[in-house]
Every structure is written in C-alpha cells, then in structure tokens.
N, C-alpha and C positions, 0 to 999 in steps of 0.2 A: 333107079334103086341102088346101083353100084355106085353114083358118087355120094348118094345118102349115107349109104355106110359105111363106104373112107370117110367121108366128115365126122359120121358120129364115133368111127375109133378114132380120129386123130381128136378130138374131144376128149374122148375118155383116157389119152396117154397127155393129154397136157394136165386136165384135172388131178391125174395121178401125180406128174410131178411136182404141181403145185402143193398138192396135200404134202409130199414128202418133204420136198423143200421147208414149208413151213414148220414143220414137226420137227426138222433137222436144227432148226432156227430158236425154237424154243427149247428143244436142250440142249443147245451148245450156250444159250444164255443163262443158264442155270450155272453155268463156270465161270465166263467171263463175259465183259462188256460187249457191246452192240459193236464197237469201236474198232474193237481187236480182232473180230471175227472173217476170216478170208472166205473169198469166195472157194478156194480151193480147200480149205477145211469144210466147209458146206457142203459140199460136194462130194466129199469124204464119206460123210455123215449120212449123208440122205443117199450115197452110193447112184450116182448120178454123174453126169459128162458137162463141162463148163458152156459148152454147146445149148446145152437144155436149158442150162440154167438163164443162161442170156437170152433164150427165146421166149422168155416166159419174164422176167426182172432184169431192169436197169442196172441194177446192183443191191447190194444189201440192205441198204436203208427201203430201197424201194418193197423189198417182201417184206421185212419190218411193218412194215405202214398199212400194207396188205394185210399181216394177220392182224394188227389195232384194228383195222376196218372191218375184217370180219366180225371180231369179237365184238366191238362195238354194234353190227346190225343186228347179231343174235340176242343181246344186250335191248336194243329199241323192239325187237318184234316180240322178247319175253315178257314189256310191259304194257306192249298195246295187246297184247292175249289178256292179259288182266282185266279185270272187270275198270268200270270208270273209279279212278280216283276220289277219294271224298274230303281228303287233305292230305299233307305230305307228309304225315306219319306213313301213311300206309305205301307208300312212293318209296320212303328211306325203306322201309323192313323189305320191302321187294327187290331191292338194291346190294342190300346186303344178303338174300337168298340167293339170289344168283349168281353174285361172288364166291359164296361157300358152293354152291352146286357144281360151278368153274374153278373150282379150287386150284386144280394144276396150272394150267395156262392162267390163272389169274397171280398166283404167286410169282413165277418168272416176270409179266407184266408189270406187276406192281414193287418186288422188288429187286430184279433186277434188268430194268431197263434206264434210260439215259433222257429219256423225256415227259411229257406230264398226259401221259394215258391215261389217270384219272380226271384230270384234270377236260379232257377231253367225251369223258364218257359223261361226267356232271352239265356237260354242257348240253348233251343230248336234251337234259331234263329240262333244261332251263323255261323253254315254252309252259311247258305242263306245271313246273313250281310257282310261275309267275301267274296264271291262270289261280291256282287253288289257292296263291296269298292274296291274290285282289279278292275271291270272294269270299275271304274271310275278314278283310279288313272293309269299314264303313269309310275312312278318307284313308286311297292308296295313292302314295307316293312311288313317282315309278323311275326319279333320276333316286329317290335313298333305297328302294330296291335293289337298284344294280351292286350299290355297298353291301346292301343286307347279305343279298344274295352270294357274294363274292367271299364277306366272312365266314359266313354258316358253310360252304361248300370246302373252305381252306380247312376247318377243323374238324369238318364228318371225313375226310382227306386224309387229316392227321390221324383219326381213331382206325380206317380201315389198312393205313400200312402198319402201326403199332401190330393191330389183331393182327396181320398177315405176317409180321416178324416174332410176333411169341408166338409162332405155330398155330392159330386159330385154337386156341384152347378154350376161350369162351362161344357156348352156342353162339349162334348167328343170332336168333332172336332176343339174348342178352344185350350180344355187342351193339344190335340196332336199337333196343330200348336205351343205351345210353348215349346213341348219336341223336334219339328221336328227344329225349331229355332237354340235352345240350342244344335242339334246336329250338325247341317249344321255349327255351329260358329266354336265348335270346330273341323268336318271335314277340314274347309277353314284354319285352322293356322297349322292342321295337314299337309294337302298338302303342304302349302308356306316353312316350315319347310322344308320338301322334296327336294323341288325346290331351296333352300338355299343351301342344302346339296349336289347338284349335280354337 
C-alpha cells in the first residue's frame, strides 16, 4: 500500500507539471515564436526548476508536439462522441464547433505557431472523408481523391485561419456554412467530371 502511494503521488506531481509546463507554453506563444522561446523562460512561466522540466521533455519542440497531440485526441474523441456521420457537411460544422469551443488554445495554435497543426488535425479526418465521398459517389476515383482531398482541406485551412485572425466575429455555424458551400462546389464539378469521363 505504501509504494502504491509513492507512485500514485509521484504521478500526480509529474501530471502537475506537465499541465503547467504546457499552459506556460501556450502563453509565452501568444508573444513570440516557438523558435525563440528558452527553456529557462518556460520555466519562469510555469515557476518550475530546469530539473522537472527535463524529466518530463526532451526540449521544447518536444512539449510543443505533446500539446498538438493532446489537442488533437480531444479533437478525434469529440467526433467519435458524435453520432455516425451522414456526409461531410456534418464532419465540417463539427470541426468548426470545436474550434470555437477551443477557442483559446486553438488561436495560439493556429496562429501563432511555426508548423501545420491544421494541417495535421485534417488528416485525422482523412479516413472518415474518404469513407462518406466513396458513398456518395456511384464511380469513385481514389488516386483523384487524394487531389480532391488535398485542395478542399488547403482552403477550408485558409477560411479557419482568416476566421481565427478577424477575431472569430462570424458565428461558427456561418463560418462552416461557407467552408461547407465552398466544399459542396467543388465535390459537384468533382462528380460532373466523373460523369464526363464515363
């Protein structure tokens, strides 16, 4: 029973630091880059010993990657809660909910870090979009997918950092009716294509 509960404090004082760590990470990036940030300024932040911090992280990129990672599973388990899919309308407006819900950590995120975190979290989807455009299309092409797929995610991309740099002034459920728009336009010349080709 006594080393059960050395373990499970020494558990709860690393969880702890990680949590701080992170949180220290996301607002020192609200000022500056990923790049510039020391370990000894972190550590500042989060009022922590360089000790802790290296017993827990490689270095900075490496807690970096750790909070993408988390954010991203919170991210895959808010849309497997969701009921099943019935196309990728309903995939984009749950994409952009959860964005606004995450509003904080999604804006440091999105804009200001130094890599392609959304780019990353779209790819999560990529199973489940490929799934709901084969069964809506009657001949599915699955080398002009990977294109299709690669443009429609570059400019629902470009819509959610625009919304994230004018301050999210458009509801969520506007901003994702016009990425669901701009998808739907180009699924319809994707198909007619198809149909030409057949």
């Amino acid at each position: 029973k006594g080393v059960f509960m050395q373990q499970e404090k020494l558990h709860r004082k690393r969880a702890y630091s990680q949590k701080v760590l992170k949180e220290a990470l996301l607002k020192l990036l609200v000022d500056q880059p990923l790049s510039k940030i020391t370990v000894q300024k972190l550590c500042e932040t989060a009022d922590v010993n360089r000790t802790t911090f290296y017993s827990n992280f490689e270095d900075i990129f490496a807690l970096y990657r750790q909070v993408q990672d988390d954010f991203l599973e919170q991210m895959a388990l808010f849309t497997q809660q969701q009921k099943p899919y019935a196309d990728n309308r309903a995939l984009i407006c749950d994409i952009f909910r959860f964005l606004y819900e995450n509003m904080d950590s999604c804006r440091v995120l999105i804009l200001h870090s130094e890599d392609a975190f959304l780019e990353r979290l779209f790819a999560l989807q990529y199973d489940v979009s490929r799934t709901l455009m084969q069964e809506s299309c009657d001949a599915f092409d699955p080398d002009s997918f990977d294109y299709l797929y690669t443009f429609r995610v570059c400019g629902i991309i470009g819509i959610i950092r625009k919304w994230f740099h004018d301050g999210l002034k458009i509801p969520y459920e506007q901003i994702a009716d016009y990425a669901i728009q701009s998808s739907d336009a180009l699924l319809y010349s994707w198909k007619e294509a198809h149909r030409s080709n057949d």
